[in-house]
C-alpha positions as CSV (number, residue, x, y, z in Angstrom):
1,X,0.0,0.0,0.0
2,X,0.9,3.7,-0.6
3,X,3.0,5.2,2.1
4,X,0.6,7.8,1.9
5,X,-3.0,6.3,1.5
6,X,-3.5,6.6,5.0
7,X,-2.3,10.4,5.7
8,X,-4.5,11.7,3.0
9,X,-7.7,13.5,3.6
10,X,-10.3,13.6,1.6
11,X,-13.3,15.6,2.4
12,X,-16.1,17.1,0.8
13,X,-17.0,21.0,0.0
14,X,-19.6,22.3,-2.1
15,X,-19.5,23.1,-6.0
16,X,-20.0,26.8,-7.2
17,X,-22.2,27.6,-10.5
18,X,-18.5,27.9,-11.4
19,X,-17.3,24.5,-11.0
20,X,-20.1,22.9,-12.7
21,X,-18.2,22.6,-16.3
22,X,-15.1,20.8,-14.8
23,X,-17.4,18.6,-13.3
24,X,-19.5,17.1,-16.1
25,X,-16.2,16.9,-18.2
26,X,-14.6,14.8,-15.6
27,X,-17.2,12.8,-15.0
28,X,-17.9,11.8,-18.6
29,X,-13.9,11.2,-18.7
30,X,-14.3,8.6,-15.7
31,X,-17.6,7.4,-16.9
32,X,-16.0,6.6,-20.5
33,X,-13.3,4.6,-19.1
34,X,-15.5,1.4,-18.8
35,X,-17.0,1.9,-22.2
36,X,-13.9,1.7,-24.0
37,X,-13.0,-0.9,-22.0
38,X,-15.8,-3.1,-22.5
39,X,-17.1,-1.9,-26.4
40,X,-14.4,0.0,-27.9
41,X,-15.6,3.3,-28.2
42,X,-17.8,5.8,-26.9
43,X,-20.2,6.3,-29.8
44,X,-23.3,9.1,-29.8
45,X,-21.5,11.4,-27.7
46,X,-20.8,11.3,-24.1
47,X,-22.3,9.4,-21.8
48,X,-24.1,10.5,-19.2
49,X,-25.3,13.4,-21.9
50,X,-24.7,16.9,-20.8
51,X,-28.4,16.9,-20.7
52,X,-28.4,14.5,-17.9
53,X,-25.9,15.9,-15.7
54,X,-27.0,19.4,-16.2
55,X,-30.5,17.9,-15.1
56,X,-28.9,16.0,-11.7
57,X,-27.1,19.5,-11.3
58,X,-30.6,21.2,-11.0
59,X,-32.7,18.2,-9.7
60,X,-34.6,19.1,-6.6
61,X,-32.8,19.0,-3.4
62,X,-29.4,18.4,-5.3
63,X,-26.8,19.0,-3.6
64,X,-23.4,19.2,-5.7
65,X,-20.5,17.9,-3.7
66,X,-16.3,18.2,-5.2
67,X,-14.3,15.5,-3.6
68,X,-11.0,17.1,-2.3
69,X,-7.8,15.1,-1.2
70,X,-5.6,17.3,0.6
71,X,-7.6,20.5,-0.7
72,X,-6.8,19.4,-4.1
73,X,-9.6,18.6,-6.2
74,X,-10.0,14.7,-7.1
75,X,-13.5,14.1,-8.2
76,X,-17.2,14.5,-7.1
77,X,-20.7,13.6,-6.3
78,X,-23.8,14.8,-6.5
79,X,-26.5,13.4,-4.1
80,X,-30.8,13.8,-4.0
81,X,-31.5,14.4,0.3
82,X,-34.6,14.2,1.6
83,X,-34.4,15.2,5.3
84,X,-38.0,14.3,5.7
85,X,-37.9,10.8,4.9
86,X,-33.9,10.5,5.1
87,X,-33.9,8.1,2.3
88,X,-31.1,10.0,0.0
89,X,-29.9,9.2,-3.6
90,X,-26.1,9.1,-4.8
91,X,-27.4,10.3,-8.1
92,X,-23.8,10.4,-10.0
93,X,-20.5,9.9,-8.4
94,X,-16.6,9.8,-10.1
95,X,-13.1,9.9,-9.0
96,X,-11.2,11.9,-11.9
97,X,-9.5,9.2,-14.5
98,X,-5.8,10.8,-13.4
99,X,-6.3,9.6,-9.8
100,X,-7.3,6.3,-9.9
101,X,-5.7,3.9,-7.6
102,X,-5.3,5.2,-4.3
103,X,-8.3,4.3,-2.7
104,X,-9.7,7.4,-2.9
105,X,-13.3,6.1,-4.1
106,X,-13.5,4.3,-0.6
107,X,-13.0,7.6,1.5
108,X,-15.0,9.6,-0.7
109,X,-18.0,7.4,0.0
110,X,-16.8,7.3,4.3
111,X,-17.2,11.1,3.4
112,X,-20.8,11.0,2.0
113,X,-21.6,8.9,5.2
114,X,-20.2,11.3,7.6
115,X,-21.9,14.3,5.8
116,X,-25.2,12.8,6.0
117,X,-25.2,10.5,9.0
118,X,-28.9,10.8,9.9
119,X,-29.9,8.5,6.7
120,X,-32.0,5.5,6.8
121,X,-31.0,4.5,3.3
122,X,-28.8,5.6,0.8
123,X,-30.1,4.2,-3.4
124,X,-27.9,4.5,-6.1
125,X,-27.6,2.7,-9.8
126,X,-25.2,1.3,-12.1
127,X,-25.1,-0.1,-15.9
128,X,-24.9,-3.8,-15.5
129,X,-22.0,-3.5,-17.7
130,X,-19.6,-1.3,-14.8
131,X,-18.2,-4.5,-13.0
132,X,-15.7,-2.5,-11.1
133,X,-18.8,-0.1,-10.2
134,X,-20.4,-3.3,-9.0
135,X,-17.7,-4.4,-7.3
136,X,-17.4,-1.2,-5.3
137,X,-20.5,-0.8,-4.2
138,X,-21.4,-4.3,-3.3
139,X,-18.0,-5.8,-1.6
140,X,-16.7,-2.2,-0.6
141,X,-19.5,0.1,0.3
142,X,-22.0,-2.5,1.8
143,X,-24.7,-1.9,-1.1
144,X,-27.2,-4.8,-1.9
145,X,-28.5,-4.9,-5.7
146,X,-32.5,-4.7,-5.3
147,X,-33.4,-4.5,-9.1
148,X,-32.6,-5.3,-12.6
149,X,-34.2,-2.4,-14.8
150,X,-33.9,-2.8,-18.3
151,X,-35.8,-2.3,-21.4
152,X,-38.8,-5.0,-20.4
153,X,-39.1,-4.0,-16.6
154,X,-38.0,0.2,-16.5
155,X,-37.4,1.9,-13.5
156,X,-40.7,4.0,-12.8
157,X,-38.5,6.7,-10.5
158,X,-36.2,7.3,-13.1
159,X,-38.0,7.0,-16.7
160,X,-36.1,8.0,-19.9
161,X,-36.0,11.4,-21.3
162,X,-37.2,12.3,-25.0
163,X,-33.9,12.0,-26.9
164,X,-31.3,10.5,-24.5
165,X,-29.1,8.4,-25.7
166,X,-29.5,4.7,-24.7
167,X,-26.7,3.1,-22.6
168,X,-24.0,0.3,-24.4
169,X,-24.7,-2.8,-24.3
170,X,-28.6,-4.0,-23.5
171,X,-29.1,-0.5,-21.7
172,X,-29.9,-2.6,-18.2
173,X,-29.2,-0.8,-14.8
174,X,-28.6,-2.2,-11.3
175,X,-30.5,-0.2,-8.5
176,X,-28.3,-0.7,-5.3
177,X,-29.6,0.1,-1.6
178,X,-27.9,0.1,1.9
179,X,-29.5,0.6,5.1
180,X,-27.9,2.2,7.6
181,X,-26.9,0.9,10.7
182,X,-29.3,2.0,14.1
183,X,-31.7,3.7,11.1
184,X,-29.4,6.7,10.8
185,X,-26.7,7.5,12.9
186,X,-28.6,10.0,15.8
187,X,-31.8,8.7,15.4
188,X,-33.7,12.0,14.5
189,X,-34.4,14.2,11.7
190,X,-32.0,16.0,9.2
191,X,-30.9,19.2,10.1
192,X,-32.3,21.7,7.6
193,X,-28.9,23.2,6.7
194,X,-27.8,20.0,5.0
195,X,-30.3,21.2,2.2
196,X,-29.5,24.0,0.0
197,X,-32.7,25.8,-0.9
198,X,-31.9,27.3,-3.8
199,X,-30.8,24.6,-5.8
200,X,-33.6,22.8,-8.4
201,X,-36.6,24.1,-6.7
202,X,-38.7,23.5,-10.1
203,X,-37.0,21.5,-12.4
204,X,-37.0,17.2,-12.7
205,X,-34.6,14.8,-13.0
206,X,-34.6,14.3,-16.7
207,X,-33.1,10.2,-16.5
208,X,-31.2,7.6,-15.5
209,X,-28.9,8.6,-12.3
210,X,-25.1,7.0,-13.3
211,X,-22.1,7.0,-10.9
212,X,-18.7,6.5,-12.9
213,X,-16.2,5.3,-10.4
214,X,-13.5,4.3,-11.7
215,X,-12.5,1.2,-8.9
216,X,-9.3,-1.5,-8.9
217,X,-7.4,-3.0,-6.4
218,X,-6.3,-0.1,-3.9
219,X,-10.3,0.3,-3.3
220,X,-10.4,-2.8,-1.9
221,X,-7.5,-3.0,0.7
C-alpha cells in the first residue's frame, strides 16, 4: 500500500455555479473509461449526456459535492436528500480518471456517510456493464443490488427522457440500496442546513442517475 493512503484526507465541499463545467467533463472522462474498455468506443457522444448531468445538477434538493484530497480537487458527487424521509440518492458519483488507484473512491463514500449520517437508506444505480462499479458498491461500500431495470421491466423513478441516448450494451441498470446501521446515525431528523434551498426548486430529473467510479485493487485493501 501507498505510504501515503493513509495520511490523506479527503473531504467534501460544495460546487459553485462555477465548477459545474469541470465537473460534467470529468465525470464523462471517468464514466467513458469502462465503455472503452468493454465496447471499444464511446459512440453518440458522451455518456451520461450533458443533458443529464446538467439535469442531476438542478434536480430538486441536489446537492453538488467536489471531492477534495488534501484540498486538491479529485472528483465528485452529487447526491438527492430528503431530510423528511432520510432516504437519499447518490445520483452520480466519479473519481477523476488521473487519480485512480489510491483508494480514494472508498474515503469519498466514508465522506458521504459522515456528511449525512442521519440517513435511513442511501439508493444508487449502475449499468450492468460497470463490473468495477459493482464491485465497489457491493463488496466495498455495503450496497445490496434490489433491481434489474432494463428495457422489459423500466425503472418508474427514473423514466427515460425524449432523446437521451441509450446506454451500451442491452441499456440494463442495477439499483443498489444500503441501510444504515441503528436507522441513521442519531436517530432523528436531518438538520435543515444540510439542504441548500436554492438549488432545483422546479426542475425534474430528466433520466437515468449514473455513478462513474473508476475502482481497482487499492479500493479494496
Amino acid at each position: 500500500m501507498n505510504a501515503n493512503l493513509a495520511s490523506d484526507i479527503v473531504t467534501l465541499d460544495i460546487a459553485s455555479t462555477d465548477d459545474l463545467p469541470r465537473f460534467r467533463r470529468e465525470l464523462q472522462a471517468a464514466f467513458s473509461i469502462a465503455v472503452v474498455e468493454t465496447f471499444g468506443s464511446v459512440q453518440d457522444g458522451s455518456i451520461p449526456s450533458d443533458d443529464v448531468v446538467n439535469g442531476s445538477f438542478e434536480a430538486p434538493n441536489a446537492v453538488v459535492h467536489r471531492v477534495l484530497e488534501n484540498g486538491r480537487w479529485v472528483g465528485g458527487a452529487v447526491v438527492t436528500i430528503d431530510r423528511h424521509t432520510r432516504h437519499n440518492a447518490l445520483d452520480l458519483f466519479y473519481i477523476a480518471s488521473g487519480e485512480i488507484g489510491r483508494g480514494l473512491g472508498r474515503k469519498a463514500w466514508t465522506a458521504i456517510e459522515e456528511r449525512y449520517p442521519w440517513t435511513r437508506v442511501w439508493t444508487t444505480h449502475t449499468p450492468t456493464f460497470e463490473r468495477r462499479n459493482i464491485h465497489f458498491y457491493v463488496n466495498i461500500c455495503g450496497f445490496h443490488i434490489t433491481a434489474y431495470h432494463h428495457e422489459g421491466f423500466p425503472d418508474p423513478a427514473h423514466p427515460r427522457g425524449p432523446g437521451e441516448p441509450d446506454l451500451p450494451g442491452d441499456g440494463g441498470m442495477f439499483r443498489f440500496e444500503k441501510r444504515m446501521s441503528r436507522d441513521g446515525a442519531d436517530g432523528g431528523a436531518a438538520p435543515s442546513g444540510q439542504i441548500r434551498p436554492e438549488r432545483g426548486e422546479t426542475s425534474t430529473h430528466p433520466g437515468f442517475p449514473l455513478s462513474p467510479v473508476p475502482v481497482d485493487a487499492s479500493d479494496a485493501d
